[in-house]
C-alpha positions as CSV (number, residue, x, y, z in Angstrom):
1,X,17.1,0.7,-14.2
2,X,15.7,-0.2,-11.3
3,X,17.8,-1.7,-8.4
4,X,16.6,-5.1,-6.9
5,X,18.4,-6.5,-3.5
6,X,18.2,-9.5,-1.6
7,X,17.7,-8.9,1.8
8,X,15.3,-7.4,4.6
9,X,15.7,-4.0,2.7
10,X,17.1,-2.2,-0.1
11,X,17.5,1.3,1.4
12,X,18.5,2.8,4.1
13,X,16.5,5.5,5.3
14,X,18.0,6.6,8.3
15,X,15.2,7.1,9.8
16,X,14.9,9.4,13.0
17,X,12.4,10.8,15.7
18,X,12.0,14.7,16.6
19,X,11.5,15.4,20.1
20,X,9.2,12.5,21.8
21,X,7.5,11.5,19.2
22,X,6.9,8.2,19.0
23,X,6.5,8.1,15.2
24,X,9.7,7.4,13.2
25,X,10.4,9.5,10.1
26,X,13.0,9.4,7.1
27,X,16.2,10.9,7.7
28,X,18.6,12.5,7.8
29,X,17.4,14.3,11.1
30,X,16.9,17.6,9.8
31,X,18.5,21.0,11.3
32,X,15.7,22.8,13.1
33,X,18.1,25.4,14.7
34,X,16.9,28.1,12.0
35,X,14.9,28.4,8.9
36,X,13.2,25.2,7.6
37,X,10.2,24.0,5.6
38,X,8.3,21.3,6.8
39,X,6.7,18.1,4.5
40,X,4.2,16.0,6.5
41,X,2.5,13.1,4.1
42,X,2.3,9.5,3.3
43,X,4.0,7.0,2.1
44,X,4.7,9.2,-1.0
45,X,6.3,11.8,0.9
46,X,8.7,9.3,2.8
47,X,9.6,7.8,-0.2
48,X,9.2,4.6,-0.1
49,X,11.9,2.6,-2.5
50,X,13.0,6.2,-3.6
51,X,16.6,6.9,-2.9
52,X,16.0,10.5,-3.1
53,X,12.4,11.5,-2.2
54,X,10.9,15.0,-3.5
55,X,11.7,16.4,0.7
56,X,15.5,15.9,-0.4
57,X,15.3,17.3,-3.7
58,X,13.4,20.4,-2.4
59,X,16.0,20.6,0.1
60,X,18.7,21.2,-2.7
61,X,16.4,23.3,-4.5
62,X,15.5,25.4,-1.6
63,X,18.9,25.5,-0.3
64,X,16.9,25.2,3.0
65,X,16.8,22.4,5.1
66,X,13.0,20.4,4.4
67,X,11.9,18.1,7.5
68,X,10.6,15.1,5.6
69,X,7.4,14.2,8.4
70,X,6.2,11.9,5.7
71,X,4.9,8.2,7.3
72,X,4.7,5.1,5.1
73,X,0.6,4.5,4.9
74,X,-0.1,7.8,7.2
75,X,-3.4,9.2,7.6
76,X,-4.6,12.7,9.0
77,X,-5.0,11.2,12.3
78,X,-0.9,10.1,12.8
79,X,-0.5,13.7,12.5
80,X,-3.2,14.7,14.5
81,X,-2.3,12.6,17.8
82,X,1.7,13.3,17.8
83,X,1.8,16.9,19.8
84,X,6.1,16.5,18.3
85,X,5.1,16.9,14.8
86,X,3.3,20.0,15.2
87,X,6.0,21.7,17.8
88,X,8.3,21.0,14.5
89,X,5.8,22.6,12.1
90,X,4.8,25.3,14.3
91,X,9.1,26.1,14.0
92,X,8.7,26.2,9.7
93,X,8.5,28.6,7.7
94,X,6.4,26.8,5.6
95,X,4.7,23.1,6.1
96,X,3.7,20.9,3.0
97,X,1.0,18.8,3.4
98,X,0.3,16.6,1.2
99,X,-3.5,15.3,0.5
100,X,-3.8,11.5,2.0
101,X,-6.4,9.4,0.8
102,X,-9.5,9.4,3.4
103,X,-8.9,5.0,4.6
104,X,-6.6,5.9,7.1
105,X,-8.8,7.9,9.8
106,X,-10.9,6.7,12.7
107,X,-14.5,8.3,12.3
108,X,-18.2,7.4,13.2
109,X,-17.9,3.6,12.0
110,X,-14.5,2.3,12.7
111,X,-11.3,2.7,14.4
112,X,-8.0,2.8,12.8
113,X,-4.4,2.7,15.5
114,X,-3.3,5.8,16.3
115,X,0.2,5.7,15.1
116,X,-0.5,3.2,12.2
117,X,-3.1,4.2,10.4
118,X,-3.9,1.9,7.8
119,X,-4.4,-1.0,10.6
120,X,-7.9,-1.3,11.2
121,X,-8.8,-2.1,15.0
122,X,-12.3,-2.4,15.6
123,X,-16.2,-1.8,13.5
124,X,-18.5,0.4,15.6
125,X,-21.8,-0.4,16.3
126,X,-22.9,0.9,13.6
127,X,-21.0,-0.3,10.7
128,X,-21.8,-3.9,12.4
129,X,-25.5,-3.0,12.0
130,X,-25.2,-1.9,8.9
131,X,-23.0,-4.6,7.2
132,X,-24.4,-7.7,9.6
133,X,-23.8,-10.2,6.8
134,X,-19.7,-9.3,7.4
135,X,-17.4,-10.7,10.2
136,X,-15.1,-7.6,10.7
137,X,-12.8,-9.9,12.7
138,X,-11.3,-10.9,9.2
139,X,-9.8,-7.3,8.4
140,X,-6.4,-5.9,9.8
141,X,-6.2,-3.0,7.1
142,X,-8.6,-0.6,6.5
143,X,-8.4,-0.6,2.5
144,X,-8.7,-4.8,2.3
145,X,-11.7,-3.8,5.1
146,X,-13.5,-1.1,2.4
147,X,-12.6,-3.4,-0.5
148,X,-15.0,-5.8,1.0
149,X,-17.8,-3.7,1.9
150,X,-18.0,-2.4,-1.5
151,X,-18.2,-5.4,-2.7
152,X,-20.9,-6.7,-0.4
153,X,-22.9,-3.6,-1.0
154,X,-22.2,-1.0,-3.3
155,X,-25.5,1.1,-2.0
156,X,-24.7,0.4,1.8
157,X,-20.8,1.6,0.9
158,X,-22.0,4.8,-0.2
159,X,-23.1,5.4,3.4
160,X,-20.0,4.3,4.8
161,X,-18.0,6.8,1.6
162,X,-19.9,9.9,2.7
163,X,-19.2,9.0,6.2
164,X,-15.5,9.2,5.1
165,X,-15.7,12.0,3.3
166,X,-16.9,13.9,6.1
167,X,-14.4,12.8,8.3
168,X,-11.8,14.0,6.5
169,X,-12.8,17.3,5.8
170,X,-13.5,18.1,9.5
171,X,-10.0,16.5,10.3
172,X,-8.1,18.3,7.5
173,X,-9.9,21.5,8.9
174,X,-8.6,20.8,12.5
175,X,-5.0,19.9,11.2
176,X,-4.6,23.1,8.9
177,X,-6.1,25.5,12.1
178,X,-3.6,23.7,14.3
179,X,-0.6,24.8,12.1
180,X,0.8,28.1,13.0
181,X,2.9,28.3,9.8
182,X,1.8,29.3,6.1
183,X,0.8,25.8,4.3
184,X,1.3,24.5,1.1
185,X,-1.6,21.8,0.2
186,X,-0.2,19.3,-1.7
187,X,-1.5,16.8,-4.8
188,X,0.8,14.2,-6.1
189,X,-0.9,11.6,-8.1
190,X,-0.4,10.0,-11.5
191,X,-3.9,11.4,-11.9
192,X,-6.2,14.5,-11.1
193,X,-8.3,14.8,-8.9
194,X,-11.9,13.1,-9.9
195,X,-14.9,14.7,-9.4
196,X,-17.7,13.8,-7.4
197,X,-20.2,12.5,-10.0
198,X,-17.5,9.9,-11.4
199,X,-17.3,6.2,-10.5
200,X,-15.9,5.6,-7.4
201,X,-12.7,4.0,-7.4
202,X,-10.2,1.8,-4.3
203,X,-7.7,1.7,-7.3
204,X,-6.7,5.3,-7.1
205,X,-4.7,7.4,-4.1
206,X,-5.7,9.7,-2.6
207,X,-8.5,7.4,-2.1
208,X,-11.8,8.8,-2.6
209,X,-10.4,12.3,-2.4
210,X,-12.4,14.4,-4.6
211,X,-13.0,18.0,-5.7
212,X,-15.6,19.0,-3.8
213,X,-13.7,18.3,-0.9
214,X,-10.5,19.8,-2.2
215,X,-13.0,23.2,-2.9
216,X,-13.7,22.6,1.2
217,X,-10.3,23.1,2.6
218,X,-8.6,25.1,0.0
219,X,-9.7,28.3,1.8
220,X,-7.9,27.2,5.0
221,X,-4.5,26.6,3.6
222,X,-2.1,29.1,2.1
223,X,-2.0,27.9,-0.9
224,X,-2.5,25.4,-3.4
225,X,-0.4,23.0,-5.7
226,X,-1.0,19.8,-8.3
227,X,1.2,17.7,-9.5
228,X,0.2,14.8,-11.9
229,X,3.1,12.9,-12.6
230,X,3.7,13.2,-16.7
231,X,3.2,10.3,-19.2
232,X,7.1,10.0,-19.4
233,X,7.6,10.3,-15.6
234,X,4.7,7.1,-15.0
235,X,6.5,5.1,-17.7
236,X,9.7,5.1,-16.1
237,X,8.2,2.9,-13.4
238,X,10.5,1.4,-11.4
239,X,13.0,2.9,-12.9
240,X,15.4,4.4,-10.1
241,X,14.0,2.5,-7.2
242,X,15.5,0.4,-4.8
243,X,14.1,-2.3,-3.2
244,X,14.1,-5.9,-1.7
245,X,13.3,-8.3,-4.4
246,X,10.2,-9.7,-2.3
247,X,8.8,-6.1,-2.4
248,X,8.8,-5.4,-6.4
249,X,4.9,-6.0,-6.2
250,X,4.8,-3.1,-3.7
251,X,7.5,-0.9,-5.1
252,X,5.3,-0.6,-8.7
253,X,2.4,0.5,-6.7
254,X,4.4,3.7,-5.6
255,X,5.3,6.8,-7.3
256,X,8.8,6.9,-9.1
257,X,11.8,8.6,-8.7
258,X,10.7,10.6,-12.0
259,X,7.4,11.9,-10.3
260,X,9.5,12.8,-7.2
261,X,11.8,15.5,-9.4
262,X,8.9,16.6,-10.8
263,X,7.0,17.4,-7.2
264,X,10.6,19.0,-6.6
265,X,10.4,21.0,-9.7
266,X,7.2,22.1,-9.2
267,X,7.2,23.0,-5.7
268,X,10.5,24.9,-5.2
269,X,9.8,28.1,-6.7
270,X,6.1,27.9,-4.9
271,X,8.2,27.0,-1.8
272,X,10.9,29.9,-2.5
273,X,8.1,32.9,-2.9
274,X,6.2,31.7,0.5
275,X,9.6,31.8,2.8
């Protein structure tokens, strides 16, 4: 069942800072005095609502201590811009990273904060030339902000897509050189990963993620690993979950408890032969 609270929150996830970083992670602050794996990622990898997300379940797999770097809406750039997180990779034996959705990055045609990714601060020049029927000073988040242009203009959204697209790959490049330890690229999804050709989707994380650019940075990671939550796992639901009552909207658009033990499952003995 799922647990619903009233309250400002339903769980407390302890969270914590390593060294000065100014971004705030889930704890417990993990023991970096020896051997450890590293889990940088999203929302999915702080685990949101979870009481145990995948991190912690790795952990007692692993019986290793797993920093969980995950940051509730991250993108690339969070991890890009915080010189702490990579000092704390650079000390792993092995760092997860799991594939964000392509929204939360500053590129050629807007500018997302540097800390908070999915807040969108300001159109460049060029996005206002080429959307000038849109007042950008309407959007605070980037996906409400590409919602809206896709909806405007499918054709002109495209441009702003491949734009995207390319940012990522170049960033995800940069962030994969930048880590001295082996790395484990990371899907979790209720879904694989789409190709290309298919119709593009804002319903589905990562967002706009595709194979083509999977095929772009696979050769710059050590290795590879999917995980589509299972039929049983996505009907569970909330199942397991704890959360303010106010946030049930928000908790059902997040990955269970059910998909979390099954990224565990999965990536232990991956984890196990790489340290």
């Amino acid at each position: 069942m799922a647990f619903a609270f009233q309250g400002a929150s339903a769980l407390d996830y302890s969270v914590c800072r390593y060294g000065n970083s100014k971004v705030q992670f889930r704890g417990p602050r993990c023991d970096l005095s020896g051997n450890y794996v590293a889990c940088l990622g999203g929302t999915e990898t702080f685990g949101k609502f979870v009481p145990d997300p995948f991190p912690a379940l790795a952990q007692g797999r692993l019986e290793m201590p797993v920093a969980n770097l995950g940051c509730v809406n991250a993108g690339i750039d969070v991890f890009l811009n915080e010189p702490a997180i990579a000092d704390v990779a650079a000390g792993a034996k092995v760092t997860v990273v799991q594939i964000l959705g392509v929204q939360n990055l500053s590129n050629r045609y807007y500018t997302v904060h540097p800390r908070r990714n999915d807040r969108f601060v300001h159109a460049a020049p060029g996005l206002k030339a080429l959307y000038r029927d849109i007042d950008f000073t309407e959007f605070h988040f980037t996906r409400h902000l590409l919602g809206a242009l896709q909806r405007k203009s499918p054709d002109r959204f495209e441009i702003v897509a491949e734009e995207l697209r390319m940012a990522w790959i170049s960033r995800m490049k940069l962030l994969l050189a930048r880590l001295s330890s082996q790395t484990l690229l990371l899907w979790v999804a209720n879904h694989a990963p789409p190709n290309r050709s298919d119709t593009v989707s804002l319903q589905h994380d990562p967002l706009l993620v595709d194979t083509e650019m999977l095929a772009a940075i696979r050769p710059y990671a050590t290795d590879y690993l999917q995980v589509i939550g299972s039929p049983m796992a996505q009907l569970n639901g909330l199942r397991g979950m704890a959360f303010a009552e106010f946030d049930r909207p928000a908790a059902a658009e997040v990955l269970g408890p059910a998909v979390h033990h099954e990224v565990a499952q999965a990536m232990a003995p991956v984890l196990r032969a790489m340290v």
